[in-house]
C-alpha positions in Angstrom: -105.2 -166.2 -95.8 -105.4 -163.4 -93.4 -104.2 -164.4 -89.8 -107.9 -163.6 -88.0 -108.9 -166.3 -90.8 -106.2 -168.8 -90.0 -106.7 -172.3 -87.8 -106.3 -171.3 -84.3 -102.9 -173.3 -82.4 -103.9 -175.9 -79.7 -104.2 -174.4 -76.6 -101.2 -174.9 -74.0 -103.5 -175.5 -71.0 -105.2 -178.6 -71.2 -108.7 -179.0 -69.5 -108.3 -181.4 -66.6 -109.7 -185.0 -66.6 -112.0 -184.8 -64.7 -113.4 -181.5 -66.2 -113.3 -182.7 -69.6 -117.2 -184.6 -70.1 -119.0 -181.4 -68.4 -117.1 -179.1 -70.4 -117.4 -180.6 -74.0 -120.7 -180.7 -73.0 -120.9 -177.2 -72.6 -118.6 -176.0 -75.4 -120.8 -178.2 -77.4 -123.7 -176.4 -76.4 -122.0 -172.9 -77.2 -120.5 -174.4 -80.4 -124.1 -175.8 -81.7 -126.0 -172.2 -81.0 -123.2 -170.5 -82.6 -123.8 -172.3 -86.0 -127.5 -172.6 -85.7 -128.0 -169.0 -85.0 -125.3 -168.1 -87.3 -126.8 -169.8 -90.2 -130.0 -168.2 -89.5 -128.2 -165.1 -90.0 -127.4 -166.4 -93.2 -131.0 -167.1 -94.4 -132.0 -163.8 -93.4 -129.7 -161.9 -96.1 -130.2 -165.0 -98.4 -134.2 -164.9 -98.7 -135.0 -161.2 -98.9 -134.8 -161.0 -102.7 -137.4 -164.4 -102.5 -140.2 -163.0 -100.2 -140.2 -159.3 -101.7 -140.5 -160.8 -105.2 -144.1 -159.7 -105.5 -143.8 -156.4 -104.0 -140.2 -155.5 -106.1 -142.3 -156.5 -109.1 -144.7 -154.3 -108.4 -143.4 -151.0 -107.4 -139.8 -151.9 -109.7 -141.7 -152.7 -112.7 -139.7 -155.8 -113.1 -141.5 -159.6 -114.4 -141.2 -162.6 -113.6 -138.2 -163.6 -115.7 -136.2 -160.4 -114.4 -136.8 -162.0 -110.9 -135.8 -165.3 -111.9 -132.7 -164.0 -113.6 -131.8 -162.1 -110.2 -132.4 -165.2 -108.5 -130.5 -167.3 -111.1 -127.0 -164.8 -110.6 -127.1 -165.9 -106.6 -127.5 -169.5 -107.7 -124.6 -169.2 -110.0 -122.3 -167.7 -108.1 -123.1 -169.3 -104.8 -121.9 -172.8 -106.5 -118.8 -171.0 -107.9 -118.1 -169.9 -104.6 -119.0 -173.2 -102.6 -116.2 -174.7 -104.6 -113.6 -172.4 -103.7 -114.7 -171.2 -100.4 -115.4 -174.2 -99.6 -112.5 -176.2 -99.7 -110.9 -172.7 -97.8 -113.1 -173.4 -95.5 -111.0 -176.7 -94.6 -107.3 -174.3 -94.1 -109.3 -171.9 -92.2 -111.0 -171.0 -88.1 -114.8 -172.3 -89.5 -115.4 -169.9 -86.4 -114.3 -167.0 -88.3 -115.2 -168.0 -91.0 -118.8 -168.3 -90.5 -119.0 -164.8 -88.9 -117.0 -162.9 -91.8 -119.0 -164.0 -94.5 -122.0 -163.1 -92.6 -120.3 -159.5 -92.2 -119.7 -159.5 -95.6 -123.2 -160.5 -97.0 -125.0 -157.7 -94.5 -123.0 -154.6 -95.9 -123.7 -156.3 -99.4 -127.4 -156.3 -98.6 -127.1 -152.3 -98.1 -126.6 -152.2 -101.4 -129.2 -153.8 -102.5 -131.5 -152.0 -101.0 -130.4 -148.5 -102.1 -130.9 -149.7 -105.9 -133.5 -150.0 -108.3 -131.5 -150.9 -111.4 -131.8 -154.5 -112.3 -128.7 -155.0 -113.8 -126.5 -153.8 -110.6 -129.0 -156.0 -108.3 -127.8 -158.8 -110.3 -124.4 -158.0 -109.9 -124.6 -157.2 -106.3 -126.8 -161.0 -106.4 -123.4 -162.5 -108.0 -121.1 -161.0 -105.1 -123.1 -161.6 -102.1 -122.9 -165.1 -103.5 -119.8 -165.3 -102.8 -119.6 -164.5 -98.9 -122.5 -166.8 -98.3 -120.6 -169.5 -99.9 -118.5 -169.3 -96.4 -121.6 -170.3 -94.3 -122.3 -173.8 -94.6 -118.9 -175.3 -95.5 -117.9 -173.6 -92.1 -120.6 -174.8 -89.8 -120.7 -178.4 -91.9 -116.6 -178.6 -90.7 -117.9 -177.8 -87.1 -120.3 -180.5 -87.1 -117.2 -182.9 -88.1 -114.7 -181.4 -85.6 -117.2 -181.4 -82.3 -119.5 -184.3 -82.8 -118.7 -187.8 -82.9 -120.9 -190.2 -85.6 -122.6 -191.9 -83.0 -125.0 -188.3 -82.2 -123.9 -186.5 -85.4 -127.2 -187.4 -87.8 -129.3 -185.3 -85.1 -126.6 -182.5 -84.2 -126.5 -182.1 -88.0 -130.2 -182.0 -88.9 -130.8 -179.8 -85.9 -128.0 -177.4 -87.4 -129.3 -178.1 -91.0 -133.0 -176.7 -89.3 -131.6 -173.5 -89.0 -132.1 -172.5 -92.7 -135.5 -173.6 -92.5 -135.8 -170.9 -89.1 -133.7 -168.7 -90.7 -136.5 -168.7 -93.6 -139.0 -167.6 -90.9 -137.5 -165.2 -89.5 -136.3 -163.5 -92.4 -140.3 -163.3 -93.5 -140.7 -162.0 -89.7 -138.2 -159.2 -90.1 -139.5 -158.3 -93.9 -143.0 -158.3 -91.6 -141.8 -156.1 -88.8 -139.8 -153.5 -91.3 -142.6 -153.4 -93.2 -145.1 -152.5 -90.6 -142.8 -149.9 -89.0 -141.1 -148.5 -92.2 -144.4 -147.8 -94.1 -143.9 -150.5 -96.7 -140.5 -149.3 -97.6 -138.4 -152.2 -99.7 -135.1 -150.3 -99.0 -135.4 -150.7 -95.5 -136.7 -153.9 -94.8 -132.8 -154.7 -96.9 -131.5 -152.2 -94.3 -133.3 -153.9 -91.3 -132.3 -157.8 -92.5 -128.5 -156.4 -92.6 -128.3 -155.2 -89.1 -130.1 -158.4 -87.6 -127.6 -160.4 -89.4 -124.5 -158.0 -88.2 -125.9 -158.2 -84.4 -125.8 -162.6 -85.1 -122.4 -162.7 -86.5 -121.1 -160.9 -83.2 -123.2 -163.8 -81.2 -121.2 -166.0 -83.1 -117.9 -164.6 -82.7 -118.8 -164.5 -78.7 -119.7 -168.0 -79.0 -118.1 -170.0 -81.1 -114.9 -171.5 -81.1 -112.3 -173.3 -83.5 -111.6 -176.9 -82.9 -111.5 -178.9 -79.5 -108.1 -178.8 -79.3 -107.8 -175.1 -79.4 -110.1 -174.7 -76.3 -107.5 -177.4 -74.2 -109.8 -180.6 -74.9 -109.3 -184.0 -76.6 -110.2 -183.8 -80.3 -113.6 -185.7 -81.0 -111.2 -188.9 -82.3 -109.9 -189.0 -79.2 -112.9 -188.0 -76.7 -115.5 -190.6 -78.1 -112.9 -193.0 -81.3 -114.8 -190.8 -83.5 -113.5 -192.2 -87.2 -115.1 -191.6 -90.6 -114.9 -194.9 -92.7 -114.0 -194.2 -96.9 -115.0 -195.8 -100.0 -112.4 -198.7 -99.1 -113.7 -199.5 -95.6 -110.8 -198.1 -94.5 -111.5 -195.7 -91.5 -109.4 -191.9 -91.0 -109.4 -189.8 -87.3 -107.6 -187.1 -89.0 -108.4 -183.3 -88.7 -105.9 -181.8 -90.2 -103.5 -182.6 -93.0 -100.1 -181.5 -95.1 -102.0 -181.9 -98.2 -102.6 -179.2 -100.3 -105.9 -178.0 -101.5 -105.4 -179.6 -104.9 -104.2 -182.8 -103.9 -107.2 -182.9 -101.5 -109.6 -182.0 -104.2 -108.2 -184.8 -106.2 -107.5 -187.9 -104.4 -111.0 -187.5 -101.7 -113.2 -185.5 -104.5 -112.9 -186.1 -107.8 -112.0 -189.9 -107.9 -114.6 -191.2 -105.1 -117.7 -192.5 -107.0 -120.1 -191.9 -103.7 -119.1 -188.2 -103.9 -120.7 -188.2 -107.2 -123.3 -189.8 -106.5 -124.4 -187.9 -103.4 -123.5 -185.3 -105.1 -125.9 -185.7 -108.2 -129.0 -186.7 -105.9 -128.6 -183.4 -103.7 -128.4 -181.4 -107.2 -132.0 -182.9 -108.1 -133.1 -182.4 -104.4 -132.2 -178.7 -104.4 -133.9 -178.7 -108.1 -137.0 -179.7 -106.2 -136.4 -177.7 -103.4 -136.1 -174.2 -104.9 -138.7 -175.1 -107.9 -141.1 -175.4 -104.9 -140.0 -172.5 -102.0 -138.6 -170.3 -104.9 -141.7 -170.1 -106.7 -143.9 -169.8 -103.8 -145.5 -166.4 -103.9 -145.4 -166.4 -107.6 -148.0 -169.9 -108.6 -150.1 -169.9 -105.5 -151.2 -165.9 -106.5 -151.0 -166.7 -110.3 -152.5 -169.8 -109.9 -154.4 -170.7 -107.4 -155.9 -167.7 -106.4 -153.8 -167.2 -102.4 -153.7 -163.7 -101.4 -149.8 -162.3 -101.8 -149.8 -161.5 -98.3 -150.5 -164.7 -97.3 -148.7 -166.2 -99.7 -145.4 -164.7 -99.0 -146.0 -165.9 -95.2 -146.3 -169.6 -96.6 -142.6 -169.4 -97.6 -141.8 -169.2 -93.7 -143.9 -171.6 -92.7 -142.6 -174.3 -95.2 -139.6 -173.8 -94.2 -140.4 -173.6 -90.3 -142.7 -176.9 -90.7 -139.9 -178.8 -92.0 -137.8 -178.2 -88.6 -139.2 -181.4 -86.5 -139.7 -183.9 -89.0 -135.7 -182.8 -90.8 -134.0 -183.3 -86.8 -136.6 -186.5 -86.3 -135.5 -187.8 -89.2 -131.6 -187.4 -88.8 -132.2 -189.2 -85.3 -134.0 -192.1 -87.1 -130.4 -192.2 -89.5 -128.5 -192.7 -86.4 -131.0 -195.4 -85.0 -130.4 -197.6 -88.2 -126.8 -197.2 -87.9 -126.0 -194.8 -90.3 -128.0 -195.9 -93.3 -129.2 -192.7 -94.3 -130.3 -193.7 -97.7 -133.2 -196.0 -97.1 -134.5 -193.2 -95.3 -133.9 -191.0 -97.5 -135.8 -193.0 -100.2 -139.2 -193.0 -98.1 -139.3 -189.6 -98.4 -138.6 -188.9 -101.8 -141.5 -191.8 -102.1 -143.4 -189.5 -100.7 -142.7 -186.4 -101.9 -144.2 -188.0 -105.5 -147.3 -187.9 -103.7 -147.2 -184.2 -102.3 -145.7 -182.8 -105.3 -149.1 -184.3 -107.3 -151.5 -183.1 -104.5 -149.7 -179.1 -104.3 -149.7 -179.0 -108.2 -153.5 -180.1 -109.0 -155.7 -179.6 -105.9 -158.0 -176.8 -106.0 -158.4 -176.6 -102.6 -156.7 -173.7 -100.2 -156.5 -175.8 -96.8 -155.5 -178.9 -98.9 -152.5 -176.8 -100.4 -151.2 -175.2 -97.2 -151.5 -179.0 -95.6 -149.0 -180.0 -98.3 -146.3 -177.7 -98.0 -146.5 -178.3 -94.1 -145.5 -182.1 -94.6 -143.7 -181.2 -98.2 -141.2 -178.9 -96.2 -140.0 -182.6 -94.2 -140.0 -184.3 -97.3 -137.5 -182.5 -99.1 -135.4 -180.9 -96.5 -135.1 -184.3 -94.5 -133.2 -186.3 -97.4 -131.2 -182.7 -98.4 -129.6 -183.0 -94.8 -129.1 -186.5 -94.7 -127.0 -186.2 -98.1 -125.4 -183.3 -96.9 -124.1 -185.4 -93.8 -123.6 -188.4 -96.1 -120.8 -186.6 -98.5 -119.0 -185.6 -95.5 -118.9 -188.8 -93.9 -117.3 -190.1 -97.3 -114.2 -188.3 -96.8 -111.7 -187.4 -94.2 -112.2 -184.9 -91.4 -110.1 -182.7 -93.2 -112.0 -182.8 -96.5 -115.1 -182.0 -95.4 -115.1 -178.6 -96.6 -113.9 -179.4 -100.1 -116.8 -182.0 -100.1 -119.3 -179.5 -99.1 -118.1 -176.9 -102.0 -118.5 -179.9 -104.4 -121.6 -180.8 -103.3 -122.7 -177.0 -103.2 -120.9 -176.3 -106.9 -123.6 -179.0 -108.3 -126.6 -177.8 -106.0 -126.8 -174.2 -107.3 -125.4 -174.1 -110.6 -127.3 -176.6 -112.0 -129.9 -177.5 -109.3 -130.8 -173.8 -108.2 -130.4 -172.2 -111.9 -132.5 -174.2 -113.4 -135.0 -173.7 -111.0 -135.1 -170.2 -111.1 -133.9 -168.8 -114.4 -135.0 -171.8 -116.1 -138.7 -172.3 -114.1 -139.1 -169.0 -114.8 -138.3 -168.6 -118.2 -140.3 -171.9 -119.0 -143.3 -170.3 -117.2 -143.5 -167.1 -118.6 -143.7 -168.9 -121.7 -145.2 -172.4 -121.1 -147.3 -171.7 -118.2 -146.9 -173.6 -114.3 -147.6 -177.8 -116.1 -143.8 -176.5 -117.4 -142.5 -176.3 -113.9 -143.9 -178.8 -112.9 -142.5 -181.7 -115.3 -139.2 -180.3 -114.3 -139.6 -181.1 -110.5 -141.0 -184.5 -111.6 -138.0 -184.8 -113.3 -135.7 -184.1 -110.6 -137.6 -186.2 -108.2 -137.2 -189.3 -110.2 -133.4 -189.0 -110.6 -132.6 -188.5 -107.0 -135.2 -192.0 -106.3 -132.9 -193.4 -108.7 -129.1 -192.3 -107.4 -130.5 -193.0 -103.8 -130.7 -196.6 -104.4 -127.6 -196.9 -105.8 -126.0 -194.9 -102.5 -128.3 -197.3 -100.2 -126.8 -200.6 -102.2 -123.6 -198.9 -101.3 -123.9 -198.0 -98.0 -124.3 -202.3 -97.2 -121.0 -202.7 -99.6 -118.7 -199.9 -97.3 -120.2 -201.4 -94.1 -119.2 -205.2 -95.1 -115.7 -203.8 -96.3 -115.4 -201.9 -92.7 -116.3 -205.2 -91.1 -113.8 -207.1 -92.8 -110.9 -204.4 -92.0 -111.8 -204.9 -88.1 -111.7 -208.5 -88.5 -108.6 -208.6 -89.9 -106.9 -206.2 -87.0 
């Protein structure tokens, strides 16, 4: 790994004692703008391709399937690389590492907007992929290193938020080029890159590695900050000899929650792109919504979802860490939404729906994303994440692109919307098997601290 990439050392000069609370507090502060803002940065580059889908198809002569497929090479090779980048993510600076893969996927973006041909904007799709696979691994590890469990289910929606921002301002920057640029789908690429260039120095300025390297106490020690495993039996550590195979292996592969968590944020994201995804596309095709407005809608259900996601989070850490049950009341709900956005006739009734819809999904998503980090040791988090992510795109994200849109072109909207019923009823399912699990792990824990 190159040595800007590389865990920074602890720092010699320790803060003093009675310095230490106001500047955590402070670092934190730094620490939690860098990621949100950061990941926004992401979004920006990530969503382009999404809200211009009308306007490429238009002036490119592309269909629908040619979008989906485009769409569907991202999804692909964003799981590929949330496996492998991933678990990097765990050797790494998650400081540098969210700012180089945000340098990486701006110049990327160039590229995509000085082409026409399908066939290199899928290959250029399939590469980006790759860097953005460094984003949420790195800020997820962050989360671990500088937040202790007790505040960690709202520090981590709040970051988790940012992709829902991120979505509107990506549609307010495709807005602004657009006005000042004459329409021009080249250059609202061009203007997304340098945005996203201009946050990944922000995050450089104000990020930083773990506690230790800035001279404080690691989180373990500042607030006895320990994540409690499948056996009840609780880990502090950050760091480990373990290579990234052995990691993989003994935390991953073999712990039945990870799977399980796993499998329900697959059919979340299934939902999740089936609905944002396709936003543009069935509310002009089908329910008559102007595409201007339409692509605007895309921001706001993401933006919408930003109170109720960090409200919910707050509510996980009120019940004491039982994610799951909350989880399953929105999913409950979501049933409900889904039924009203796919049948009703009316505009205002529609818009109303992906308002609350945008909670409803993104609110369990986050809580599962905490969840399989919580399942494993500080210094697994990333290989968790990459796991997690592997399952989310190339099955849950493909098949709700390519597949949607193949099925679609063919079958017409009822098509999609079977499959999102679909997805919505296994995740209910795997979320009351984590919830019955949740109880066992807790008892075990509270038989460990007996016994000591």
């Amino acid at each position: 790994m190159l040595s800007f990439l590389k865990p920074a050392p602890d720092a010699k000069t320790k803060v003093p004692k009675d310095k230490i609370s106001t500047v955590y507090k402070w670092r934190q502060v730094g620490v939690l703008l860098s990621i949100c803002i950061g990941y926004i940065g992401y979004y920006v580059i990530r969503l382009i391709f999404t809200t211009e889908q009308n306007d490429i198809m238009k002036q490119y002569g592309f269909t629908t399937a040619d979008i989906g497929m485009v769409l569907s090479c991202f999804g692909i090779g964003y799981g590929i690389s949330k496996l492998f980048m991933g678990a990097l993510s765990d050797k790494s600076n998650p400081n540098h590492y969210l700012a180089t893969g945000l340098i990486i996927s701006a110049i990327l973006n160039f590229g995509l907007g000085a082409t026409k041909n399908l066939y290199v904007m899928m290959f250029l799709m399939l590469v980006m992929s790759v860097a953005q696979g460094m984003g949420a691994a790195a800020c997820q590890r962050i989360v671990q290193l500088w937040w202790g469990k007790k505040h960690r289910g709202a520090i981590y929606s709040i970051w988790s938020s940012a992709h829902n921002a991120g979505a509107f301002v990506c549609v307010a920057v495709v807005q602004l080029a657009t006005f000042m640029f004459s329409g021009s789908i080249p250059a609202v690429f061009y203007t997304a890159s340098v945005v996203s260039l201009i946050i990944a120095a922000f995050v450089l300025i104000c990020g930083a590695d773990r506690p230790t390297t800035v001279g404080l106490p690691s989180i373990s020690q500042y607030t006895g900050d320990e994540v409690v495993l499948e056996n009840g039996k609780a880990s502090s550590s950050e760091l480990t000899n373990l290579t990234l195979p052995q990691i993989f292996v003994k935390y991953i592969l073999t712990n039945k929650v990870v799977w399980a968590i796993t499998l329900t944020s697959m059919s979340l994201y299934l939902v999740r792109y089936g609905v944002m995804s396709w936003i543009p596309s069935f509310l002009v095709q089908s329910k008559g919504f102007s595409p201007s407005f339409a692509k605007w809608l895309v921001g706001i259900f993401e933006l919408a979802a930003v109170p109720g996601v960090i409200i919910m989070g707050a509510i996980s850490d009120f019940l004491k860490d039982r994610r799951a049950i909350v989880c399953i009341a929105c999913v409950i709900l979501l049933f409900i939404c889904l039924t009203t956005y796919f049948f009703s006739t009316s505009h205002a009734l529609i818009v109303t729906v992906l308002f609350i819809m945008g909670t409803l999904i993104y609110a369990p998503l986050t809580l599962v994303g905490l969840m399989v980090n919580e399942a494993v040791p500080k210094f697994a988090v990333g290989s968790s994440k990459g796991f997690m992510g592997f399952f989310q795109y190339i099955f849950g994200e493909t098949l709700a692109t390519a597949l949607i849109g193949v099925l679609v072109s063919k079958y017409g909207w009822l098509a999609s919307n079977i499959v999102l019923y679909s997805a919505a009823t296994l995740a209910l399912l795997l979320l009351i098997y984590i919830m019955f699990n949740e109880n066992r792990v807790a008892k075990l824990a509270k038989e460990e601290n007996n016994k000591e």
